[in-house]
Residue, then its C-alpha position, 0 to 999 in steps of 0.5 A: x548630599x554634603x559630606x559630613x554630619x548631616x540632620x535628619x531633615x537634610x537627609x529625609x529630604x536627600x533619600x525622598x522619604x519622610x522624617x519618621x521613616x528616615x529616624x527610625x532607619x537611621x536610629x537602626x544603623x546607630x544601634x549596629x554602630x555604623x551610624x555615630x549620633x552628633x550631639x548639637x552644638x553652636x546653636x544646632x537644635x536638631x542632632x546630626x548623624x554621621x557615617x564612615x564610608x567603610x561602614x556604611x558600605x559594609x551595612x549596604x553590602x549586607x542589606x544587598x545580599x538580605x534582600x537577594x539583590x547584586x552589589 
């Protein structure tokens, strides 16, 4: 994956997954506040999204532990 604001597209395509199931996970780390939506601009149609790496590592850190498994 590139660094930086990312699309859903790019990364459903990245993660091997399909769009829908991409949104709906992504729309779930948007409302805990660990993913941040970017608004299109320059011709963009599709929003990006965007993590910081603090964060995101803390949500997997928690799903690791959910789900049983070591981090």
């Amino acid at each position: 994956m590139t660094e930086g604001p990312c699309s859903v597209a790019h990364i459903a395509s990245a993660l091997g997954l399909s769009k829908r199931v991409t949104l709906r996970e992504i729309t779930f780390l948007v409302d805990r506040g660990v993913v941040t939506r970017i608004v299109p601009t320059h011709g963009r149609i599709d929003p990006h999204f965007a993590a910081g790496v603090p964060e995101i590592f803390q949500e997997m850190a928690r799903a690791y532990q959910f789900l049983g498994l070591k981090f």
